[in-house]
Backbone as CSV, one residue per row, in Angstrom:
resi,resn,N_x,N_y,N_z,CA_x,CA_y,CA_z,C_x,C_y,C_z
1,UNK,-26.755,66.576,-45.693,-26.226,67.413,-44.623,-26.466,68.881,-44.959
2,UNK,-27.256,69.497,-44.098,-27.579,71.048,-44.116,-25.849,71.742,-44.011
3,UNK,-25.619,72.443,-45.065,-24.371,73.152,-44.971,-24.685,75.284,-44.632
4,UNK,-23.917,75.649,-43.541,-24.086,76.844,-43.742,-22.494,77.503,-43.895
5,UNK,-22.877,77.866,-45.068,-21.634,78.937,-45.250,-21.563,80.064,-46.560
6,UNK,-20.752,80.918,-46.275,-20.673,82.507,-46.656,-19.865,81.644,-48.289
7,UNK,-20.979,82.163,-49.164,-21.031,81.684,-50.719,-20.354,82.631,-51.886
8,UNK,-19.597,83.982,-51.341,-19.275,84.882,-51.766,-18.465,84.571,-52.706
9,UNK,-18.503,84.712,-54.236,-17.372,84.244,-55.327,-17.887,82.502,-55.922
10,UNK,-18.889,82.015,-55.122,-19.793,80.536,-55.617,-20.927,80.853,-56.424
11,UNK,-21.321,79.648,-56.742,-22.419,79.541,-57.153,-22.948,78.545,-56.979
12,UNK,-24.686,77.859,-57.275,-24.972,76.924,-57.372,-25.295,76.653,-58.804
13,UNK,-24.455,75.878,-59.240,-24.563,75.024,-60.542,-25.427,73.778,-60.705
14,UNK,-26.308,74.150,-61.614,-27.322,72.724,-62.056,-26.974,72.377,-63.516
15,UNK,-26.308,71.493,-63.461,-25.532,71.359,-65.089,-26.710,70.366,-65.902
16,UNK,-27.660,69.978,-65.435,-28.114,69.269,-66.387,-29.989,69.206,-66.335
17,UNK,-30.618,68.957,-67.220,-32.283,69.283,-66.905,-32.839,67.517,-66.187
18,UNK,-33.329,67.755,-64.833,-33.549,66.818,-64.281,-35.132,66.698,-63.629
19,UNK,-35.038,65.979,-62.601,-36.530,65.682,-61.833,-35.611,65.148,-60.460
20,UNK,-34.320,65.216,-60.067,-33.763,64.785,-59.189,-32.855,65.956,-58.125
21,UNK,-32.813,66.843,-59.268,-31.588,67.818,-58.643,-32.169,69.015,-58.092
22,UNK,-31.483,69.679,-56.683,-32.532,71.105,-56.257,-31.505,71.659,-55.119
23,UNK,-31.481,72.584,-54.795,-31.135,72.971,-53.294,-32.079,73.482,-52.436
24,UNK,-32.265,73.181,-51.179,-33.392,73.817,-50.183,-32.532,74.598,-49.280
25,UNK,-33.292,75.746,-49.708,-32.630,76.606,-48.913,-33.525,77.091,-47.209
26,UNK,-32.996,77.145,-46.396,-33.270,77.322,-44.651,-33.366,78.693,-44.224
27,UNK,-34.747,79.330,-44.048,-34.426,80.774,-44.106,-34.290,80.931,-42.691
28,UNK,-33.527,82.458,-42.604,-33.083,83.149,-41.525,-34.275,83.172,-40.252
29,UNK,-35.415,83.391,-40.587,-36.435,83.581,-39.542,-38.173,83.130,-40.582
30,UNK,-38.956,82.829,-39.985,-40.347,81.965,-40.589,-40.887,83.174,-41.760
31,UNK,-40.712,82.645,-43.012,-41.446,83.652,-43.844,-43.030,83.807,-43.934
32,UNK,-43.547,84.193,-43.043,-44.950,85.331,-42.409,-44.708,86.447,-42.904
33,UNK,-44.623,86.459,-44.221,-44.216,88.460,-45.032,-45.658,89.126,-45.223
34,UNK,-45.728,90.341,-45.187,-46.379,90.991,-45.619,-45.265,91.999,-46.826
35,UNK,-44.258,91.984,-46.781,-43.636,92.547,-47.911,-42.452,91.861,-48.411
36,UNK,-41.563,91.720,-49.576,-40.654,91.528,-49.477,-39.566,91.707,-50.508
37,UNK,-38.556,91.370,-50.339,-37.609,92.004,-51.698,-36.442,90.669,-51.667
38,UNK,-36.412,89.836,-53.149,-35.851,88.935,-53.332,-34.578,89.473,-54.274
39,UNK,-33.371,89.113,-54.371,-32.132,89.245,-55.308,-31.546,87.724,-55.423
40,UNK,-31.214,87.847,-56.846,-30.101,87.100,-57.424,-29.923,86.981,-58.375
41,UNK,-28.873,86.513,-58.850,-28.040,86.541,-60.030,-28.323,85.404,-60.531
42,UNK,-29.003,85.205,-62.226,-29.030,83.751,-62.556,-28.773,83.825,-64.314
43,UNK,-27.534,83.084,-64.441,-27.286,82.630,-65.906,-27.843,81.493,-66.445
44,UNK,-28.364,81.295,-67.651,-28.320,80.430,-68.032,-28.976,80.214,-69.660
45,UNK,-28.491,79.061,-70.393,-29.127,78.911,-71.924,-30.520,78.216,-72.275
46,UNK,-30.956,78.223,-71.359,-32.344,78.032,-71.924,-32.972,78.459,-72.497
47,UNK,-33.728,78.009,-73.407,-34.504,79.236,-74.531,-35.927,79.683,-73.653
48,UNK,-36.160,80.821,-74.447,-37.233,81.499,-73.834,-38.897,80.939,-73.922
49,UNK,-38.611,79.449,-74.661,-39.875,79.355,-75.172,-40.172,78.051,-74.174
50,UNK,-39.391,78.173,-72.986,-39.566,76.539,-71.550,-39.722,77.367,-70.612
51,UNK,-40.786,76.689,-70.118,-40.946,77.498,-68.672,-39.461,77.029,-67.717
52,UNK,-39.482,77.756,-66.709,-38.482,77.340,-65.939,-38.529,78.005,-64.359
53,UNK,-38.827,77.174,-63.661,-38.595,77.608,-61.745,-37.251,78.508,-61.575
54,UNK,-37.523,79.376,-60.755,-36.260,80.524,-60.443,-36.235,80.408,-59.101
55,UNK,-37.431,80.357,-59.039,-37.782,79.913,-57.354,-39.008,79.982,-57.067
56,UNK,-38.762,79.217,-55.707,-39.985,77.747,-55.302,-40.333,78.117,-53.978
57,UNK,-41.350,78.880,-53.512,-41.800,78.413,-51.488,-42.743,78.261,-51.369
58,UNK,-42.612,76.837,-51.178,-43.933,76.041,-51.125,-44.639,75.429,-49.762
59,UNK,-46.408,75.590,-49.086,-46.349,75.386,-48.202,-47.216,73.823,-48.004
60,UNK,-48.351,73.399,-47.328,-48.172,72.089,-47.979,-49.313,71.890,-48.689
61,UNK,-50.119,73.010,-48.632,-50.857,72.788,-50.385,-50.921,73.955,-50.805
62,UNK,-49.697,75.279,-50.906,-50.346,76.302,-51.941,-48.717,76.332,-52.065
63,UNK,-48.300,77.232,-53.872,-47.643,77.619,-53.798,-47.371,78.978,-53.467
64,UNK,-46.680,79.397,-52.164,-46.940,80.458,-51.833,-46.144,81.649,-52.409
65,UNK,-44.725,81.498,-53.102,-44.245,82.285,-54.092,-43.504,81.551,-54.395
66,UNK,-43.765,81.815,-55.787,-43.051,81.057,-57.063,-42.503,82.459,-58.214
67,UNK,-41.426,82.263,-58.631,-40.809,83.144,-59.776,-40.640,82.218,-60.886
68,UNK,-40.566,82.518,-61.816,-40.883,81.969,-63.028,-40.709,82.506,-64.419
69,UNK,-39.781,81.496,-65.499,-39.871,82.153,-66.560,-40.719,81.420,-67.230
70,UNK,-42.313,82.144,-68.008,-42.906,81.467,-68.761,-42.700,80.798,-70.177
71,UNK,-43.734,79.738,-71.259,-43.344,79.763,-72.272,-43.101,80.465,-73.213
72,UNK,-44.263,81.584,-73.044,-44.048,82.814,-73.568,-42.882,83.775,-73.972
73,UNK,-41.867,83.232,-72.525,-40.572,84.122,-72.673,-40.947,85.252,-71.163
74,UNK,-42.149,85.510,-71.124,-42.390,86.425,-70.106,-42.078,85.741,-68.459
75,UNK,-42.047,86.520,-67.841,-41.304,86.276,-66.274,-42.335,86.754,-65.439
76,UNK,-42.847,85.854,-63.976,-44.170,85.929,-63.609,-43.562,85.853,-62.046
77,UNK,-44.376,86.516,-61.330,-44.757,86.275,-59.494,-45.912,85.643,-59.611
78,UNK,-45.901,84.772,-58.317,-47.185,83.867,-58.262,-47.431,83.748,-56.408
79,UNK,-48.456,84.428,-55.906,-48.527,83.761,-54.622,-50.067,83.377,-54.101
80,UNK,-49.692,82.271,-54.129,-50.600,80.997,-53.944,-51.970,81.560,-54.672
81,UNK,-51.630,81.666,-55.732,-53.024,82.407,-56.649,-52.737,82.769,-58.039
82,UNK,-53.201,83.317,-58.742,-53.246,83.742,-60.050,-52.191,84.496,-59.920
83,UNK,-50.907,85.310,-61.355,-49.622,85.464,-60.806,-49.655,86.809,-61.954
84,UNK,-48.921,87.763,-61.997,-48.637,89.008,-62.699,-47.213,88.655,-63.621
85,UNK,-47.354,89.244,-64.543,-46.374,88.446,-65.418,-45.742,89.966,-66.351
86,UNK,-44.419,89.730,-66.601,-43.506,91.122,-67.500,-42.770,90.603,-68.272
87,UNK,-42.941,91.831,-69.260,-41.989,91.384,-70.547,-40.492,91.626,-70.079
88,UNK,-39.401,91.117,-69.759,-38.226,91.427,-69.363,-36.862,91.170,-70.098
89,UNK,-35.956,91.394,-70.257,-34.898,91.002,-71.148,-34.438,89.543,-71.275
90,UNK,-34.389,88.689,-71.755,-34.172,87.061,-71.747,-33.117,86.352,-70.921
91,UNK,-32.994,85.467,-70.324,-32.056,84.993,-69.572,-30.714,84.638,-70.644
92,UNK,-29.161,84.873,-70.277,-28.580,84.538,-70.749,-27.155,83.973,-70.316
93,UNK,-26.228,83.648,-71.179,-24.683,83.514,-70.475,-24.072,83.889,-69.913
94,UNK,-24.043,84.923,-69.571,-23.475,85.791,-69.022,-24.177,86.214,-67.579
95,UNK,-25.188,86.127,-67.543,-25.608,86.701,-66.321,-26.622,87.612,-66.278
96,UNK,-27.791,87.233,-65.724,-28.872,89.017,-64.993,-28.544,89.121,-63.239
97,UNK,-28.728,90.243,-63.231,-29.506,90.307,-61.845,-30.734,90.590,-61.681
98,UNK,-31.525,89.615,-61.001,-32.551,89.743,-60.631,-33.069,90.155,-59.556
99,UNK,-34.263,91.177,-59.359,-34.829,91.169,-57.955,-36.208,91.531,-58.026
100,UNK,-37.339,90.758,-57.426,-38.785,90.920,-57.253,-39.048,91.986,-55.704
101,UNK,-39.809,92.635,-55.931,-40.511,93.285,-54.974,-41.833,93.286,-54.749
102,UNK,-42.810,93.439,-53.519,-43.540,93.251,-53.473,-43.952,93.640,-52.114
103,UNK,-44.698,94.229,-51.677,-46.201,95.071,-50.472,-46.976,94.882,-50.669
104,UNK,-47.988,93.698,-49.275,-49.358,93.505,-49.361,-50.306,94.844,-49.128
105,UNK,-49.974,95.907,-48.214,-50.895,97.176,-48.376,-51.294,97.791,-49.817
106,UNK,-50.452,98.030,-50.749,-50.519,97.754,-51.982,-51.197,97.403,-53.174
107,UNK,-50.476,96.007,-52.709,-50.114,95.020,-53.618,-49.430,95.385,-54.598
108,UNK,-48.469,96.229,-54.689,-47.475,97.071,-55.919,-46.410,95.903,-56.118
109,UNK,-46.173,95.534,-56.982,-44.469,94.672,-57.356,-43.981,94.837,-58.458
110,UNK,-42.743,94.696,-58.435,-41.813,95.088,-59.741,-41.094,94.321,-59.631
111,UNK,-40.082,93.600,-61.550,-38.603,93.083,-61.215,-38.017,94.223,-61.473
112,UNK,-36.560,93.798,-60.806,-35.696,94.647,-61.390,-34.539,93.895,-61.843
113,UNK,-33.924,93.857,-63.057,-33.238,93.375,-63.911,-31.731,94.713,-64.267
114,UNK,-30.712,94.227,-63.835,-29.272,94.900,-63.666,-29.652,96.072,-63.168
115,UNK,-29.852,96.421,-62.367,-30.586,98.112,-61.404,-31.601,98.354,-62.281
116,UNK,-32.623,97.575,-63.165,-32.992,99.164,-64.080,-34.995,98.303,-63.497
117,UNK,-35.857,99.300,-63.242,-37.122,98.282,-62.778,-37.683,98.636,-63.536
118,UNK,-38.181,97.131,-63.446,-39.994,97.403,-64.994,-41.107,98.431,-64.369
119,UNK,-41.800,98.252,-65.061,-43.312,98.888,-64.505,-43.498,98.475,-63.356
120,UNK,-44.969,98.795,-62.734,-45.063,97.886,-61.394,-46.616,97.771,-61.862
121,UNK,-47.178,96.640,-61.035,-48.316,95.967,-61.275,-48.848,95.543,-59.936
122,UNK,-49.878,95.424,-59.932,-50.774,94.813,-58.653,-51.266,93.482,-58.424
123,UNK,-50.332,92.789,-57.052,-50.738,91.483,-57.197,-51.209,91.304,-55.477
124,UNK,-52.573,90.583,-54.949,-52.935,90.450,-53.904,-53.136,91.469,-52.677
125,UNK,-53.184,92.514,-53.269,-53.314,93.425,-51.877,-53.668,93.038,-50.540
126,UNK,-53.754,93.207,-49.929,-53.941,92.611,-48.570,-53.520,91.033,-48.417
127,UNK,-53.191,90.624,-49.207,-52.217,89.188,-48.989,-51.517,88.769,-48.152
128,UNK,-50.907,87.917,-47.245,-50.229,87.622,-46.379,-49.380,86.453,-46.788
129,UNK,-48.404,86.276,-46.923,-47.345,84.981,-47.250,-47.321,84.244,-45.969
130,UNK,-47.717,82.809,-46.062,-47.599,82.046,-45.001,-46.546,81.124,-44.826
131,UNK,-46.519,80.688,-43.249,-44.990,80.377,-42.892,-44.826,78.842,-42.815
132,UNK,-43.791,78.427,-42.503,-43.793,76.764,-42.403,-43.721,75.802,-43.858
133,UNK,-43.047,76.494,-45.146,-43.406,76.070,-46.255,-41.449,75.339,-46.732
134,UNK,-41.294,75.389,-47.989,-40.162,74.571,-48.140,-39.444,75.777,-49.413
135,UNK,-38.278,76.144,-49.404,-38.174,77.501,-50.042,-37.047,76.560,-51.192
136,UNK,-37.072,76.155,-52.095,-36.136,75.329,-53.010,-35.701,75.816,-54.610
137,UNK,-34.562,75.893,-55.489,-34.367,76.382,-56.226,-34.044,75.249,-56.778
138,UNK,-34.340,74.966,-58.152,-34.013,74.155,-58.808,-34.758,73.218,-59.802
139,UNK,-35.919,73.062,-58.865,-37.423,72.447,-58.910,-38.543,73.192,-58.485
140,UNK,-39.365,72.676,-59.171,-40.990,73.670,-58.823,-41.720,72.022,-57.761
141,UNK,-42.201,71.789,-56.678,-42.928,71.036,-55.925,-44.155,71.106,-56.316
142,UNK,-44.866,70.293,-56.902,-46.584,70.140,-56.936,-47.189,69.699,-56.036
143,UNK,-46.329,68.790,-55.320,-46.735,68.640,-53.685,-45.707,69.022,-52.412
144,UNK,-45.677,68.872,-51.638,-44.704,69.210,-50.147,-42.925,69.168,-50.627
145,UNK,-43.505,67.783,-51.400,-41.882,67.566,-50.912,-41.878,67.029,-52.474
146,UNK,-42.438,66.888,-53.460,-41.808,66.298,-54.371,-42.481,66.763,-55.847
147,UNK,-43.526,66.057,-56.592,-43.703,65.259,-57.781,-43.174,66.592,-58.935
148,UNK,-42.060,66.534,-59.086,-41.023,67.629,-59.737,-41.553,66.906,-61.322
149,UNK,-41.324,68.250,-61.906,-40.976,67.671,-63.747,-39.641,68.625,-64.350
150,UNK,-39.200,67.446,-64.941,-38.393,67.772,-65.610,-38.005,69.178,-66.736
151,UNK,-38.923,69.078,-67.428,-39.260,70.400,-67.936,-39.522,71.300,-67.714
152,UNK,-39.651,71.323,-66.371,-39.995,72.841,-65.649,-38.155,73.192,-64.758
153,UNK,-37.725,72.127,-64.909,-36.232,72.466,-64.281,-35.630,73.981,-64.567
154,UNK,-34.426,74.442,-63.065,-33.623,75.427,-63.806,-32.157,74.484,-64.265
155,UNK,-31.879,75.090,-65.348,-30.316,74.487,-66.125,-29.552,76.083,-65.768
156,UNK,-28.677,76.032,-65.191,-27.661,77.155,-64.793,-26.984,77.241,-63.940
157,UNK,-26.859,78.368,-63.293,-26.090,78.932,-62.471,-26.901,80.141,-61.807
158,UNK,-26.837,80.329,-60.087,-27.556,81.232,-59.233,-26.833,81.207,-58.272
159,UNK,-26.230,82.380,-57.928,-25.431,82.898,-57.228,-26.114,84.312,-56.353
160,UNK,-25.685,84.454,-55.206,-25.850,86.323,-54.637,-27.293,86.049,-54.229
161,UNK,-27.619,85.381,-53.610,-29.215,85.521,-53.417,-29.538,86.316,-52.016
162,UNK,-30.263,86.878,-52.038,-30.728,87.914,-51.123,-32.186,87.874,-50.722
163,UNK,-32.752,87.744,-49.728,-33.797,88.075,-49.624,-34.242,89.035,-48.416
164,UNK,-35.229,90.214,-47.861,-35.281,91.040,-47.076,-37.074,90.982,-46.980
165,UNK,-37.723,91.059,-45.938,-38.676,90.725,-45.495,-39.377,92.769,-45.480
166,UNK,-38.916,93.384,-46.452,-39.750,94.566,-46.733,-38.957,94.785,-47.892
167,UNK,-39.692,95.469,-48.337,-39.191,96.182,-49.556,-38.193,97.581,-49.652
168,UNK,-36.852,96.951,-50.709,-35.830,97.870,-50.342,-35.972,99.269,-51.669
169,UNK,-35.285,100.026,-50.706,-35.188,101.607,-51.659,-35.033,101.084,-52.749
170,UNK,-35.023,102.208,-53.732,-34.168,101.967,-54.934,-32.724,102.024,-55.084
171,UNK,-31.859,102.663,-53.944,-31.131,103.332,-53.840,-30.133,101.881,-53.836
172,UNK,-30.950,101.585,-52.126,-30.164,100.077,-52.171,-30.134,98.467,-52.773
173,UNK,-31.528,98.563,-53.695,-31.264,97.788,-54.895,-30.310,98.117,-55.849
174,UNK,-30.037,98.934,-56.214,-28.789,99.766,-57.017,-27.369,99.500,-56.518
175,UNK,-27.489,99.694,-55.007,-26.254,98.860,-54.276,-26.340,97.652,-54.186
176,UNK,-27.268,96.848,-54.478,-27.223,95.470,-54.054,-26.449,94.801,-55.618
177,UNK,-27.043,95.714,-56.627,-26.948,94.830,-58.282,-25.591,95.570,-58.023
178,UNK,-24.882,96.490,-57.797,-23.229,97.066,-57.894,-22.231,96.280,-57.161
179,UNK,-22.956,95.274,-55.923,-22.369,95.019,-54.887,-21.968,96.041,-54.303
180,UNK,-22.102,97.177,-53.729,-21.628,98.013,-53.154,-22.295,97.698,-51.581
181,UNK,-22.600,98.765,-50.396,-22.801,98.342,-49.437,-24.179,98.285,-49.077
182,UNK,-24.678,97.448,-48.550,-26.435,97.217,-48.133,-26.594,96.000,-47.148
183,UNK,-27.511,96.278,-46.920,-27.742,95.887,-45.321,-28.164,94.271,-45.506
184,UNK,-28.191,93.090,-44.651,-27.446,91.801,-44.524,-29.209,91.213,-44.978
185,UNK,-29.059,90.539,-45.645,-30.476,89.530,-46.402,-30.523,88.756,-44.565
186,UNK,-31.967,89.361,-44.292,-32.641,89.061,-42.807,-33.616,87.882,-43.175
187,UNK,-33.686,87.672,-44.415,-34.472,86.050,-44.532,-33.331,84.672,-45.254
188,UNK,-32.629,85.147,-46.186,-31.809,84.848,-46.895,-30.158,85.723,-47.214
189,UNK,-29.349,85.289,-46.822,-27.878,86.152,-47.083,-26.904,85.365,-47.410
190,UNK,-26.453,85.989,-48.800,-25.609,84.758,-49.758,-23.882,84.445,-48.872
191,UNK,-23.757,85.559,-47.833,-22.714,85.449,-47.113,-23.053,84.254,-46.085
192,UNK,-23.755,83.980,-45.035,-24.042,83.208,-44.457,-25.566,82.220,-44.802
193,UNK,-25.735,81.378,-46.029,-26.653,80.764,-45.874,-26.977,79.804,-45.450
194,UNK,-28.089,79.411,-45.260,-28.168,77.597,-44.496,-28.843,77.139,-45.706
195,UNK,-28.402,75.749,-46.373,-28.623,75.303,-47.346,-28.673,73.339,-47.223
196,UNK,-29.179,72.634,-48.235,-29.005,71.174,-48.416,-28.618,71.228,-49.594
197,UNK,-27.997,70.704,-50.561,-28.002,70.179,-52.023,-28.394,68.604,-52.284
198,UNK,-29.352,68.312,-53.152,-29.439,67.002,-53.454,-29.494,66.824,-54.972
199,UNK,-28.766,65.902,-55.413,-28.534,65.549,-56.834,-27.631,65.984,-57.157
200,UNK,-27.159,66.357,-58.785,-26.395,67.102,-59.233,-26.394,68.571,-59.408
201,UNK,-25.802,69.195,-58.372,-25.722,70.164,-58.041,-24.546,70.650,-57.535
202,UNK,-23.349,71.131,-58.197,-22.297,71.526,-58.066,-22.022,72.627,-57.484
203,UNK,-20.849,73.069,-56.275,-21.036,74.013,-55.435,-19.305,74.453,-56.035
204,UNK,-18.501,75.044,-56.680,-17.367,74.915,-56.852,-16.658,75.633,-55.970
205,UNK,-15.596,75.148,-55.307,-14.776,75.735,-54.585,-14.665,77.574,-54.781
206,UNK,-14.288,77.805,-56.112,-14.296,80.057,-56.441,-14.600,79.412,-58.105
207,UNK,-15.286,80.660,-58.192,-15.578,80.759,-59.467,-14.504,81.520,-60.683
């Protein structure tokens, strides 16, 4: 059952490393981006030396953006092509905030990790993100709808997710990692999302 509701003080919990467990998330309007700016918050103990899906939008044969922590330890954008990759502070217990940016006129993107942004790098200039794909956290898809591995799982917690179909100031990434005030995630908004959970995937009443 597709659930929509305002997640403020939740999270989605994946307590264990699987090939079964994921949430698909239902975006606000068809992601056809030419720019965009992703947020969220993700804890967790995995070591730096497993890759791991952060997130998944997949269409039905490319991956069209994928986030990613490599084996390396390094953290990568990928759209539907060869992917730009940064040295960034390690995932942990406590919590990052995360947010990718990215402009096909460009092709400029940066993370930004607790307000503070890396370098920026050039990925696809003139690129276009195509629409009609499957947007899922939890699991990386090698095909449409499935052949997941285990080892590529996320083990954690992801909360606050945001997504905006251009790229935001700095000003209001700064408000977004403070929670202070900024304008409503027009693809994704952790207040009103449309979501499925399948497997073990714990939604807890408040955190």
């Amino acid at each position: 059952m597709i659930s929509v509701l305002g997640l403020l003080g939740k999270a989605f919990i994946f307590p264990e490393e699987t090939d079964t467990s994921y949430v698909v998330l239902s975006p606000a309007q068809p992601l056809s981006l030419g720019a965009f700016t992703l947020c969220m918050k993700v804890a967790s103990e995995l070591p730096p030396n497993r890759e791991i899906i952060l997130f998944s939008y997949r269409t039905t044969y490319y991956d069209e953006l994928n986030v990613w922590q490599e084996f390396n330890g390094t953290f990568s954008l990928y759209l539907s092509g060869p992917g730009v990759h940064f040295t960034l502070p390690k995932l942990n217990t406590f919590g990052s905030h995360m947010c990718v940016t990215w402009e096909s006129k460009s092709g400029l993107t940066a993370f930004w990790v607790n307000g503070k942004r890396s370098l920026r790098k050039v990925l696809r200039p003139g690129h276009r993100i195509q629409p009609q794909g499957i947007v899922m956290l939890g699991q990386d898809p090698d095909t449409f709808w499935g052949s997941f591995e285990k080892a590529q799982s996320f083990v954690g917690e992801i909360s606050d997710l945001y997504m905006w179909d251009h790229v935001l100031s700095p000003s209001i990434i700064q408000n977004v990692y403070l929670d202070h005030s900024f304008p409503k995630g027009n693809i994704f908004d952790w207040k009103s999302l449309s979501y499925k959970c399948t497997g073990n995937v714990i939604v807890p009443s408040k955190l």
